[in-house]
C-alpha positions as CSV (number, residue, x, y, z in Angstrom):
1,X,97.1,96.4,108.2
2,X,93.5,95.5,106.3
3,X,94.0,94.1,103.1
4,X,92.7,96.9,101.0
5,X,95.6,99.0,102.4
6,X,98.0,96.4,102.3
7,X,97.2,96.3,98.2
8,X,97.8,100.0,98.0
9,X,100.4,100.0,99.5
10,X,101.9,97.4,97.1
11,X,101.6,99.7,94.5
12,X,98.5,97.8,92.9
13,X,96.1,100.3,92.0
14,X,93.5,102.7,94.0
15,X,91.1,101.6,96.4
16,X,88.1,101.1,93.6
17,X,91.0,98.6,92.2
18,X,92.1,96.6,95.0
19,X,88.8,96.4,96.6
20,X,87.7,94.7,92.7
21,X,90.6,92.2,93.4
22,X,89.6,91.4,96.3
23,X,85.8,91.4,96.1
24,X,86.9,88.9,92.7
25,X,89.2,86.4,94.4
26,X,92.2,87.6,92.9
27,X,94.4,87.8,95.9
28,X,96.6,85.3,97.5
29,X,98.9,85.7,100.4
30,X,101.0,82.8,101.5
31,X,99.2,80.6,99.2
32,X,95.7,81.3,100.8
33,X,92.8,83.2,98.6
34,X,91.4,86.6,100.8
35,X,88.2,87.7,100.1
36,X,87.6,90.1,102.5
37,X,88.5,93.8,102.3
38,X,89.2,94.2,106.0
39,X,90.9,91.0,106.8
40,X,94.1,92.1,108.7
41,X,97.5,91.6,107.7
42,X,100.1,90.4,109.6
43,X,103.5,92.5,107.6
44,X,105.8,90.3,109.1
45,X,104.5,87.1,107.9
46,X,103.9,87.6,104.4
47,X,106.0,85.4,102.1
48,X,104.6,85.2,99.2
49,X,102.0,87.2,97.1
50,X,99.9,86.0,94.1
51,X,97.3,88.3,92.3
52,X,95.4,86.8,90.0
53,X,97.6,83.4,90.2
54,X,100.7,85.6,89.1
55,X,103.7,86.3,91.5
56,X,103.9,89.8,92.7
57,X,107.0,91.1,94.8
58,X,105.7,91.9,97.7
59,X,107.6,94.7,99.2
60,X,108.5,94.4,103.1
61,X,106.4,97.4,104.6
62,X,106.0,100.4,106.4
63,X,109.7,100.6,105.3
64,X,111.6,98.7,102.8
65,X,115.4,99.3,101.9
66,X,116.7,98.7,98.3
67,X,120.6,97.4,97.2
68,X,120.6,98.1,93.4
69,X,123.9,97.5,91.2
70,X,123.2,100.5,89.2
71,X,124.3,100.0,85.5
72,X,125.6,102.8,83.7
73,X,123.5,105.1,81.4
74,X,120.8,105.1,83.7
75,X,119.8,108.1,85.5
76,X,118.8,108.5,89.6
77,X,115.7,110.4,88.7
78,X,111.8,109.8,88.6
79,X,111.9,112.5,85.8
80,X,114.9,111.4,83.5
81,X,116.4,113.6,80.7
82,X,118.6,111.5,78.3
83,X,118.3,107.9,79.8
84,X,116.0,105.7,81.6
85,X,115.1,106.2,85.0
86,X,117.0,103.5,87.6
87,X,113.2,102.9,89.1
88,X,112.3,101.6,85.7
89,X,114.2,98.6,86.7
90,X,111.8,97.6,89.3
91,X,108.2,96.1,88.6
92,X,105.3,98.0,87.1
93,X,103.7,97.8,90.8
94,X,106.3,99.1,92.5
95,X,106.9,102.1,90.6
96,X,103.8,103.7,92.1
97,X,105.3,103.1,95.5
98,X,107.0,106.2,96.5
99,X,110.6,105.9,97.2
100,X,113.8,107.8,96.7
101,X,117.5,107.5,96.6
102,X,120.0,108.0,98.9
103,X,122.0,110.3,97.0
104,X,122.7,110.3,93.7
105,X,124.8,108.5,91.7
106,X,125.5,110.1,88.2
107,X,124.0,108.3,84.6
108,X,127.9,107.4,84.1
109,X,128.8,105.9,87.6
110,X,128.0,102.1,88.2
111,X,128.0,100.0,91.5
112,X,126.0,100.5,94.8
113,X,122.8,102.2,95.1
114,X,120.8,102.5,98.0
115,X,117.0,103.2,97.7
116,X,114.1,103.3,100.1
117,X,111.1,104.8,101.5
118,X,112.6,105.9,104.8
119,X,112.8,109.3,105.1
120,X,115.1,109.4,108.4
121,X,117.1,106.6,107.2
122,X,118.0,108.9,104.3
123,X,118.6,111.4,105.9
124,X,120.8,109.3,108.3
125,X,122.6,107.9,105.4
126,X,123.5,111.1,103.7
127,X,124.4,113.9,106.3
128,X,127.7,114.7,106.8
129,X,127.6,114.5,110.3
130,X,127.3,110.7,110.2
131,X,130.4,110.3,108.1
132,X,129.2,107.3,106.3
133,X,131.8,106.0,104.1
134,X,131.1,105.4,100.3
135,X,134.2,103.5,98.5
136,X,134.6,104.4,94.8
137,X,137.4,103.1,92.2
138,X,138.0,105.7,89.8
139,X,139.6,104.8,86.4
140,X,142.0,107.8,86.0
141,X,143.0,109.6,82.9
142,X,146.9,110.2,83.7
143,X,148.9,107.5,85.1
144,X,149.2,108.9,88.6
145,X,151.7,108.2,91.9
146,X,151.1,108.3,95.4
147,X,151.3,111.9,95.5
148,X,147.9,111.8,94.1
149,X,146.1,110.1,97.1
150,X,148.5,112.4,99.6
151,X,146.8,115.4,98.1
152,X,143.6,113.9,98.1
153,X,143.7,112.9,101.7
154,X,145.4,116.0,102.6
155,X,142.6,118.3,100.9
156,X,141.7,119.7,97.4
157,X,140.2,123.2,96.9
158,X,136.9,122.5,94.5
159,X,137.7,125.5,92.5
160,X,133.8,125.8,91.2
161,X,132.5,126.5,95.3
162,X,136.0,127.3,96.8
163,X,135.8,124.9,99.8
164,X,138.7,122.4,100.5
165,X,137.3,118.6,101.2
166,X,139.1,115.7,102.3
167,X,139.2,112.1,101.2
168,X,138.6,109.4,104.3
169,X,141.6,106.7,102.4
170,X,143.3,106.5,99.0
171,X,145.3,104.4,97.3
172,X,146.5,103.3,94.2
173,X,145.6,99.9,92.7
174,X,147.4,100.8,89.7
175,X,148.9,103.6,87.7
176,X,145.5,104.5,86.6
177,X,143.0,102.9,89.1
178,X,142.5,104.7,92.4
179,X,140.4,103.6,95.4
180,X,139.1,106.7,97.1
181,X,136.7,106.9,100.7
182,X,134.6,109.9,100.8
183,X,132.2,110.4,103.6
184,X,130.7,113.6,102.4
185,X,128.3,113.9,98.8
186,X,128.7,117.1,97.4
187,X,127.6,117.4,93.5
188,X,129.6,115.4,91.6
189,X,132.5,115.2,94.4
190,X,134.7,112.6,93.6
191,X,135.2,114.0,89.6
192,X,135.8,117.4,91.2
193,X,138.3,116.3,93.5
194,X,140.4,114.1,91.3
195,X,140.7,117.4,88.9
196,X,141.7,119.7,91.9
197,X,144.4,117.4,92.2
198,X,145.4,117.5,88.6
199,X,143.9,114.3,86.9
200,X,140.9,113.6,85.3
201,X,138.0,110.6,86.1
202,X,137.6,108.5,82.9
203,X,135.2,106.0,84.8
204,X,133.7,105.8,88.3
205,X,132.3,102.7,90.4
206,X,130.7,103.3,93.6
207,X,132.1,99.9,95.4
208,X,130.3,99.9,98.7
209,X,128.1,102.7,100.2
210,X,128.6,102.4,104.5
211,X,128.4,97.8,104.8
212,X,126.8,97.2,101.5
213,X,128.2,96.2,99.0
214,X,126.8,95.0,95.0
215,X,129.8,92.7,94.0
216,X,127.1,89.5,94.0
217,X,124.6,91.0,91.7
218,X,125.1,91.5,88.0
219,X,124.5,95.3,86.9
220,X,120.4,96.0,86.9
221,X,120.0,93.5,89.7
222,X,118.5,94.4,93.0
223,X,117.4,92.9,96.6
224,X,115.7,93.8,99.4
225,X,118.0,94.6,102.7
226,X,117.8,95.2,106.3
227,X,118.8,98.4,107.3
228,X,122.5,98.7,109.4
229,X,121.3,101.0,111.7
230,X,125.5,100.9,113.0
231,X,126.3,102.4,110.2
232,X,124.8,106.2,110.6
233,X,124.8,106.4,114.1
234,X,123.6,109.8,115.6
């Protein structure tokens, strides 16, 4: 990829921008000035990247994929309402790098969020067909017994849409903790199935979504991954 690409791809301003960086000895990749606007780019090789002596992340591309410990009153959403937006987390550059989501996680939920710039890796990720497992531990309202997770995995009706869904595992880790595997991610799924069976979610963390999971990184804190393409296999 040429270097003036490269730049705009990073999120680092439009052409007339980059090209001034350049053309003004601002960029360094690797440790080594580039002055020329066409020099090629080898993606796999970049380390490090310096503009204007200062460290910039320098996002793995054509595709990058994101493990973020979502904290809570943040919002999954370029276009918040009531809190900030969970890409305000990442640096100024890279919020003009487009990249979604893979699903949603609402402004009161914590734990693992996936997000990336892969469109069929998304879409891999979330469809139903591909039964990817996302583990949650839901702090209940009502002390609750095992009957609770044999309803669960047996099937709830969602009253509001008046289809019956299934959990993939539940258990209890306490009266009022309960460790529930969906592999579907219907609109607020796990809260509506813990009230069809009669209880009510007080909190919600999203433990691990497919392999990953965000128990090493402090709420707010992100890292780049490698996609498991073994985990959403057609």
């Amino acid at each position: 990829m040429q270097l003036l690409k490269y730049l705009q791809a990073q999120g680092l301003g439009s052409r007339k921008q980059c090209q001034w960086l350049i053309e003004h000895n601002c960029v360094a990749i690797n440790g080594q000035l580039h002055k020329q606007v066409k020099a090629e780019i080898d993606l796999t090789a970049v380390a490090t990247l310096h503009i204007d002596g200062e460290p910039v992340v320098a996002v793995p591309l054509p595709y990058f994929y994101i493990l973020l410990h979502k904290p809570v009153d943040y919002e999954t959403s370029h276009k918040p309402k009531s809190y900030p937006s969970v890409f305000s987390l990442f640096p100024d550059h890279m919020r003009n790098i487009a990249m979604q989501a893979i699903g949603r996680l609402d402004a009161d939920t914590t734990g693992v969020l996936l997000i990336t710039n892969d469109g069929q890796f998304n879409h891999r990720m979330t469809s139903p067909k591909h039964k990817v497992a996302k583990l949650y531990q839901v702090g209940l309202k009502h002390a609750a017994d095992a009957d609770l997770c044999t309803q669960l995995c047996n099937g709830v009706l969602l009253h509001d849409d008046n289809e019956t869904v299934h959990a993939a595992a539940a258990e209890l880790a306490d009266h009022h903790t309960l460790l529930l595997t969906i592999t579907e991610g219907k609109y607020h799924q796990v809260k509506r199935m813990v009230a069809a069976a009669g209880n009510r979610v007080e909190s919600l963390h999203r433990l691990r979504f497919g392999t990953w999971e965000c128990a090493d990184l402090a709420p707010g804190q992100w890292h780049f991954i490698q996609p498991d393409h073994t985990t959403a296999t057609p």
